[in-house]
C-alpha positions as protocol buffer text, in pm:
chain_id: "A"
residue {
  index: 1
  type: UNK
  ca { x: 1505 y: 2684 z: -2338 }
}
residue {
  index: 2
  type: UNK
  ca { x: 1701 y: 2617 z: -2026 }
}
residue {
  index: 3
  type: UNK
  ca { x: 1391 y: 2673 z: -1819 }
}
residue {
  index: 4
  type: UNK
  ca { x: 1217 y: 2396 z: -1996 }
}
residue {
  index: 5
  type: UNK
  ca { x: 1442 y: 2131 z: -1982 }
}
residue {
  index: 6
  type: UNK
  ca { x: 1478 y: 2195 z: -1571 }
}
residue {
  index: 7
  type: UNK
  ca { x: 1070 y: 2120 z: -1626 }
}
residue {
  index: 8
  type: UNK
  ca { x: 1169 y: 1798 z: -1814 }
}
residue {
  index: 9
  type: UNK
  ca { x: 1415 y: 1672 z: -1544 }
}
residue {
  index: 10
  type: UNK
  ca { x: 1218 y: 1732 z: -1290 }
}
residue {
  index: 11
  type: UNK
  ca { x: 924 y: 1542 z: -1431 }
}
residue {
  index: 12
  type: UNK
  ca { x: 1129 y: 1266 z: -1528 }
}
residue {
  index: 13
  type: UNK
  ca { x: 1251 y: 1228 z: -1173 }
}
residue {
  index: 14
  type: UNK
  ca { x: 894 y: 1302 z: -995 }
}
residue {
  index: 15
  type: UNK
  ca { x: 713 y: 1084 z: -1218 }
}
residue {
  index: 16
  type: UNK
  ca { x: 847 y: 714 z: -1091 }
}
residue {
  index: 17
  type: UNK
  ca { x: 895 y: 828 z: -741 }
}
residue {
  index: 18
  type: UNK
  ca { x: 521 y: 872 z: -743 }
}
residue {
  index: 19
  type: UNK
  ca { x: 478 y: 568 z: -873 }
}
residue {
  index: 20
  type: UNK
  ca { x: 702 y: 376 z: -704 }
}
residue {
  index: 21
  type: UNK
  ca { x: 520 y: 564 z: -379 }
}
residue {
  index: 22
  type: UNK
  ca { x: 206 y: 447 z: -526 }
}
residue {
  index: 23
  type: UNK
  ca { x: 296 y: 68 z: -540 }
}
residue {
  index: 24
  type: UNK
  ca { x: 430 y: 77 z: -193 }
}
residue {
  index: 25
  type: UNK
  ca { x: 121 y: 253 z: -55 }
}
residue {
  index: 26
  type: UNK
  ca { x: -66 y: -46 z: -214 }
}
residue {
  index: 27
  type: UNK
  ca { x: 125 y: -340 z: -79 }
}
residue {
  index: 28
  type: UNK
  ca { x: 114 y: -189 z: 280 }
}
residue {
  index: 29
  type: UNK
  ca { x: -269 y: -147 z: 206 }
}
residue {
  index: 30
  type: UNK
  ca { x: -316 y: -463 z: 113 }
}
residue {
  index: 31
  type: UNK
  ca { x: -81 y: -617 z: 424 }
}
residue {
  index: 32
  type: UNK
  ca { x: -294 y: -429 z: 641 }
}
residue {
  index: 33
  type: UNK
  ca { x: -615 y: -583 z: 519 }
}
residue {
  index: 34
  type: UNK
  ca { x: -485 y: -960 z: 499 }
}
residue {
  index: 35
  type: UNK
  ca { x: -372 y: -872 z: 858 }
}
residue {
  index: 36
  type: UNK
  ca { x: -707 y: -778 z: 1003 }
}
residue {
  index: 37
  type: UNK
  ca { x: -870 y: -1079 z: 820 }
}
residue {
  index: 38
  type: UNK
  ca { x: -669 y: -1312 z: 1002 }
}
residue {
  index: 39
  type: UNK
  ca { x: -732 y: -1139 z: 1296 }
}
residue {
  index: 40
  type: UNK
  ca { x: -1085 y: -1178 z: 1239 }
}
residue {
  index: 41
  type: UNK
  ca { x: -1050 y: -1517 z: 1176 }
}
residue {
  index: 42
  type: UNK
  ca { x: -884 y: -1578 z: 1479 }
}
residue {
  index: 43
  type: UNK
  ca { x: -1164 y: -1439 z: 1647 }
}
residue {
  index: 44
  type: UNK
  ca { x: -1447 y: -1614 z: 1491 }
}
residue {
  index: 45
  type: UNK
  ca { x: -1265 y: -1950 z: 1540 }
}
residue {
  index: 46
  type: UNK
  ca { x: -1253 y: -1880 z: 1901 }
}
residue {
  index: 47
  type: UNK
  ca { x: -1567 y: -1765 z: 1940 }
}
residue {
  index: 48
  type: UNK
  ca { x: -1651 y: -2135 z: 1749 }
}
residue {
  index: 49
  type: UNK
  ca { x: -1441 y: -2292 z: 2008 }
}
residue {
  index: 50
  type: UNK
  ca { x: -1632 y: -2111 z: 2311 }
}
residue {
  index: 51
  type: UNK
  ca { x: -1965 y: -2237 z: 2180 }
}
residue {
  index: 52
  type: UNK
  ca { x: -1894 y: -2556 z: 2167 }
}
């Protein structure tokens, strides 16, 4: 019996760090990405620029 409530604790405590690693994984995934489209737009508005 002991055994299986060490099992319970320990799921109850892994379970939301993984998702709480989960949600931070996303936001830094989606920083990243809005970062290199402004880069990108950066770029092509420069390269605009140079044409003209």
């Amino acid at each position: 019996m002991e055994a299986q409530t060490k099992i319970e604790l320990v799921i109850k405590i892994v379970g939301p760090i993984i998702t709480v690693t989960g949600i931070l994984i996303g936001v830094w995934q989606f920083n990243k990405g809005q970062r290199n489209m402004q880069i990108k737009e950066l770029e092509q508005r420069q390269f605009e620029l140079k044409k003209m």
